[in-house]
C-alpha positions, 0 to 999 in steps of 0.5 A, a space after each residue: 687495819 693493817 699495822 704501820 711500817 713505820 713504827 714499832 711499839 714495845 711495851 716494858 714489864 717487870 719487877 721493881 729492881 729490874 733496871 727497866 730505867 737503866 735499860 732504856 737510857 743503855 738502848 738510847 745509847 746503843 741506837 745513838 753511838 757506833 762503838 763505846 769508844 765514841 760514847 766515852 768521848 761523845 754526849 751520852 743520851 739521858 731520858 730517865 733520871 736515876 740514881 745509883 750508888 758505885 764503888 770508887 777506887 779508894 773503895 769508897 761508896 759514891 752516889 752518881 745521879 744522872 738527869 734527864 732535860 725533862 726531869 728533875 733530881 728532886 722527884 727521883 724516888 729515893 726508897 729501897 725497893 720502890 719503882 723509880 717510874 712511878 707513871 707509865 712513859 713513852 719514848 719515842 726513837 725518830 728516825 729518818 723517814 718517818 721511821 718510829 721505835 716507841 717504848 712504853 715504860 711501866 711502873 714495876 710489878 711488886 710495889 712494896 705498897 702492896 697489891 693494889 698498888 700494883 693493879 692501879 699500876 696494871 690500869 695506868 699501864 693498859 689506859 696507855 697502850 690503850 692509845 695505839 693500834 698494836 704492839 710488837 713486842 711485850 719485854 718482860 725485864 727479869 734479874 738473873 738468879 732471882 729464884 724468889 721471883 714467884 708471886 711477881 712474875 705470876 702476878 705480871 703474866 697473870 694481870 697483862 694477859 687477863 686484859 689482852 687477848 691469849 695470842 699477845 703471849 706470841 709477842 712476848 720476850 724476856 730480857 735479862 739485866 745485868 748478866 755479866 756476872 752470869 756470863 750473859 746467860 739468865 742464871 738460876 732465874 731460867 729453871 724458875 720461869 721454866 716452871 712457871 710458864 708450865 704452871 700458866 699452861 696447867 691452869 690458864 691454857 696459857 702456852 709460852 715455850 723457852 727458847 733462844 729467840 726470847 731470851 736476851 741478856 744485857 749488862 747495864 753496867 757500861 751506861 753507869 759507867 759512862 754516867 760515873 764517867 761524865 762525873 769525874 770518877 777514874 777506871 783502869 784501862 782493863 775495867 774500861 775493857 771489861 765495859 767495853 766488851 759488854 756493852 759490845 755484846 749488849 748492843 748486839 743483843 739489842 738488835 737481835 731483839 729488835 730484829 726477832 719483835 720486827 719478825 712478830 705478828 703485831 698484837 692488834 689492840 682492837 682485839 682486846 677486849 678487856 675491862 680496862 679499856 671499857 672504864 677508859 671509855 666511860 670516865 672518857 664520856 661522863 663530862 662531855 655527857 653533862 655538856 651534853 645534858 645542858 645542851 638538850 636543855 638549852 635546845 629544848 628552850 629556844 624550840 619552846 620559845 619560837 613554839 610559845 611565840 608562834 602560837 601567841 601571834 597572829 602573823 602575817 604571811 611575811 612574818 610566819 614566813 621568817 618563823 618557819 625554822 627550827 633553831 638548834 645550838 650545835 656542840 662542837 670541839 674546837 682543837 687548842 694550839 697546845 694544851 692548857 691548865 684549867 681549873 674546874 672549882 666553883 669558887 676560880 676567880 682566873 680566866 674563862 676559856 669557853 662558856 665553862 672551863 677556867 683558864 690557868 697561865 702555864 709556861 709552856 716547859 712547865 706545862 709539858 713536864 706537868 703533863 708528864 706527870 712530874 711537877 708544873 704549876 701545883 706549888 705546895 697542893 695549889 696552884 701558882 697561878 689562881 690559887 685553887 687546889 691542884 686537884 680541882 684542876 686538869 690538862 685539857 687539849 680542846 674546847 667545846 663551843 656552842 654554834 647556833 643555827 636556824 634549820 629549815 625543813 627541807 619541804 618548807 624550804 621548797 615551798 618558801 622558794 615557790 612563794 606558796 606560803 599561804 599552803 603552810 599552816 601555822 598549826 603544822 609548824 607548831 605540832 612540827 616544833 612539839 615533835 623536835 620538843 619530844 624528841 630531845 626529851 626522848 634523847 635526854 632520858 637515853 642519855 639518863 639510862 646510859 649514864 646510870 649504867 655507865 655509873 654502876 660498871 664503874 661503881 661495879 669494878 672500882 679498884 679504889 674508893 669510886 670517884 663520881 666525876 659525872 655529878 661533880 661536873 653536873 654540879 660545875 655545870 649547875 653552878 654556872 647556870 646560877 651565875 647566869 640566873 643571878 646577873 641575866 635579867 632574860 636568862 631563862 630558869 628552865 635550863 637551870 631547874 632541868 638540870 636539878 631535876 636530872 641531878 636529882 633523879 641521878 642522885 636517886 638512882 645511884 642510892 638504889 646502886 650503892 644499896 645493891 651493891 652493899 647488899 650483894 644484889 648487883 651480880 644479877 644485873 652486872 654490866 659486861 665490857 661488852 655492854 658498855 662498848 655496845 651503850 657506847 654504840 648506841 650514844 654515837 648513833 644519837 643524832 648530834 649527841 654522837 657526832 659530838 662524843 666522836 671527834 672528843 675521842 678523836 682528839 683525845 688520842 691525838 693528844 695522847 703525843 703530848 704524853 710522849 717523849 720524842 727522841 730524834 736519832 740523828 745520827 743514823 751510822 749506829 747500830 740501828 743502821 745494821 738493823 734497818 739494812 739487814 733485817 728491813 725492820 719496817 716491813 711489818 706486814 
């Protein structure tokens, strides 16, 4: 599939300290005013909350926070050394037309947490480019005379390149901040890339050559001071010269690099195959497959019951007529109008929304923030609104509603419609019904199979303590049942003891699992990226099960806009303008 001309994605790497949160209200700014002048008198655009501390003219340390509408000061992360974006974000420059720049923000490569905070980061970062087609540009934010950038920048290129395929390299580019003390030029940090991008090539076959279209030097300084500015704090006329000239040689960086990443093949996400996106894929599909468990379930019943019904009876033509059908509930998702709170735990006494998702009353701006991973309804570990521990909740943006239908074989039908009842046989139809039975039965255990293995890959490649939300889900799932069990006088107990018995022969099948792997025998029967996207295949050919699985990761990329942030350019005599004219950024054919 042909990249959009309408957009440009451009992924943002680098070490904590790198100024990647400057960086981006700096470029917000750029695209928003002609010249500094009009963004000293003029409203400046604040997407990221932060926090820096500048030296008045008394000498004196003064901290200046600047807040963005979506955040608040309170979730700044104050400690030496930690990255102040802690979850990847998105923001998404609006332009007229349609016209879309996306910067996807990452947490920064060497958390003072240590290395496995670092690779759960790299997950988070490839879940979320993940989401789009393709990216245009891979910015690797570097200090300039960092000559002690060793274990960081190996660890980066290393990690990103591991999950894409080789030809990514193509797109990446290195953006240095905070260069005016190095008269915009990358200092000693140039002579220590050099040498690493050699070691890549020795040991990895990983060939990216320095030359001046990937290098880009910045200042982050003048959006500071326009910051310390909007607080009140005074400069001379020459310090105001001084940012203003670098910010004039900032901004024009920023569109030398938009024009040379417009200029890039866009790197296709679809050629990726990574481990990442497999996991993705499966901890996507594990709840919808217990929905789907109890559904073959349900199905199997109420075939049962017309089957048993049938065989009991002694019909007349006129009433065998109104039995000849196949009953079948039918799964379906049903978009929200904007996304909600849920909690799963057994014990919420809030509101249904469907047959098994309970409801939590969210504002709507609380809602928002909350999905952005900042802060909402969880006050003090539970939430406001039911009670129940934050963590026993999630953002859903559909639902799954069951829909019953009577299906006719299409040669019965023919026959009811040529009034030759007499020609069908009450034994065809009961064998008919047996086979539907066997069937869903020969559906549910390749359901089993799969499950199974999607739980060894992940217990397989688990960077942190495995989390089974497959069993927890069943286990949801099993309780409601009993509820029905306990208050419905007709409620059938087949569905609720199959769904036991699947529960059990599970949990026998993960003890044999945890056994392999603590004895090191699972190597020998390990599970690829490629067999999961291939047991992936096999589920969508099932029939309704793959429908089904189908519009859920469907509208699960729709929702990933709800995680954006959108930033609409309306004034479009800026410096975008020069970029949009001259070099014809949208053409990325």
């Amino acid at each position: 599939m042909a990249a959009s001309k309408e957009e440009i994605n451009i992924l943002l790497l680098g070490e904590t300290g790198a100024g990647k949160s400057t960086f981006i209200n700096a470029l917000a700014n750029y695209f928003k005013f002609n010249s500094f002048n009009d963004a000293i008198f003029g409203d400046i655009d604040v997407l990221i909350t932060s926090r820096f501390t500048i030296t008045n003219d008394d000498y004196e340390m003064q901290t200046i926070t600047v807040t963005s509408e979506d955040e608040d000061e309170y979730y700044i992360v104050d400690k030496v050394g930690e990255s102040s974006t802690q979850k990847c974000g998105v923001y998404v420059f609006e332009a007229d037309g349609g016209r879309v720049i996306r910067l996807i923000d990452t947490p920064g490569i060497g958390d003072t947490r240590g290395i496995k905070h670092d690779e759960k980061n790299f997950e988070n970062i490839l879940k979320n480019i993940s989401q789009h087609e393709y990216l245009n540009g891979i910015c690797i934010l570097l200090k300039p005379n960092n000559a002690r950038m060793n274990i960081t920048f190996k660890f980066c290129i290393q990690e990103l390149l591991s999950h894409l395929h080789k030809n990514a390299k193509d797109n990446i580019v290195f953006c240095f901040t905070n260069t005016r003390g190095t008269f915009f030029r990358p200092g000693d940090t140039l002579p220590v890339l050099k040498r690493q991008l050699q070691e890549f090539k020795e040991k990895f076959e990983i060939e990216i050559n320095i030359h001046k279209d990937i290098i880009y030097c910045f200042d982050n300084e003048p959006f500071r001071f326009l910051a310390a500015n909007k607080k009140g704090m005074k400069f001379t006329d020459d310090e105001k010269e001084n940012f203003a000239s670098s910010w004039e040689k900032s901004a024009k960086e920023s569109e030398r690099l938009l024009r040379h990443i417009k200029n890039c093949t866009p790197h296709k996400i679809i050629d990726t195959v990574s481990l990442n996106n497999a996991k993705q894929t499966v901890l996507l599909l594990r709840e919808p497959l217990a929905e789907i468990g109890k559904n073959i379930q349900e199905n199997i019943v109420e075939i049962r019951k017309l089957k048993e019904e049938i065989q009991r009876n002694d019909f007349t033509n006129q009433e065998l007529k109104n039995k000849l059908y196949v009953p079948h509930i039918e799964l379906k998702i049903i978009p929200l109008d904007r996304p909600k709170i849920v909690c799963n735990s057994s014990e919420c006494q809030a509101h249904y929304i469907g047959t098994t998702t309970r409801i939590c009353h969210v504002k709507w701006k609380d809602l928002h923030k909350y999905i952005l991973d900042l802060y909402g309804t969880m006050i003090f570990g539970k939430c406001a609104s039911c009670g129940c521990p934050a963590k026993n909740h999630k953002i859903i943006y559909y639902k799954s509603i069951t829909e019953y239908s009577e299906n006719i074989d299409e040669n019965v039908e023919n026959e009811l419609s040529e009034n030759k009842i007499e020609q069908i046989y009450k034994q065809d139809h009961i064998k008919m019904l047996q086979e539907k039975i066997d069937q869903l039965k020969e559906q549910q255990d390749k359901v089993n199979q799969i499950i199974i293995k999607f739980t060894q890959f992940l217990m397989q490649n688990a960077i942190a303590a495995f989390n089974d939300a497959y069993v927890e889900y069943l286990d949801y799932i099993i309780h409601l049942e009993r509820e029905k069990a306990n208050t419905s006088e007709n409620y059938d107990n087949n569905i609720l003891e199959a769904l036991e018995e699947i529960k059990i022969n599970y949990d026998e099948e993960v003890k044999v699992i945890k056994e392999m792997i603590e004895n090191n025998e699972s190597s020998s029967c390990s599970l690829s990226s490629e067999d999961i996207l291939e047991l992936e295949q096999q589920l969508y050919d099932l029939p309704n099960v793959g429908k089904y699985l189908q519009a859920i990761k469907e509208e699960e990329k729709k929702a990933f806009k709800y995680r954006e942030r959108r930033h609409k350019l309306t004034n479009m005599l800026n410096s975008l303008t020069k970029v949009f004219t001259k070099a014809n950024i949208w053409n990325c054919s």
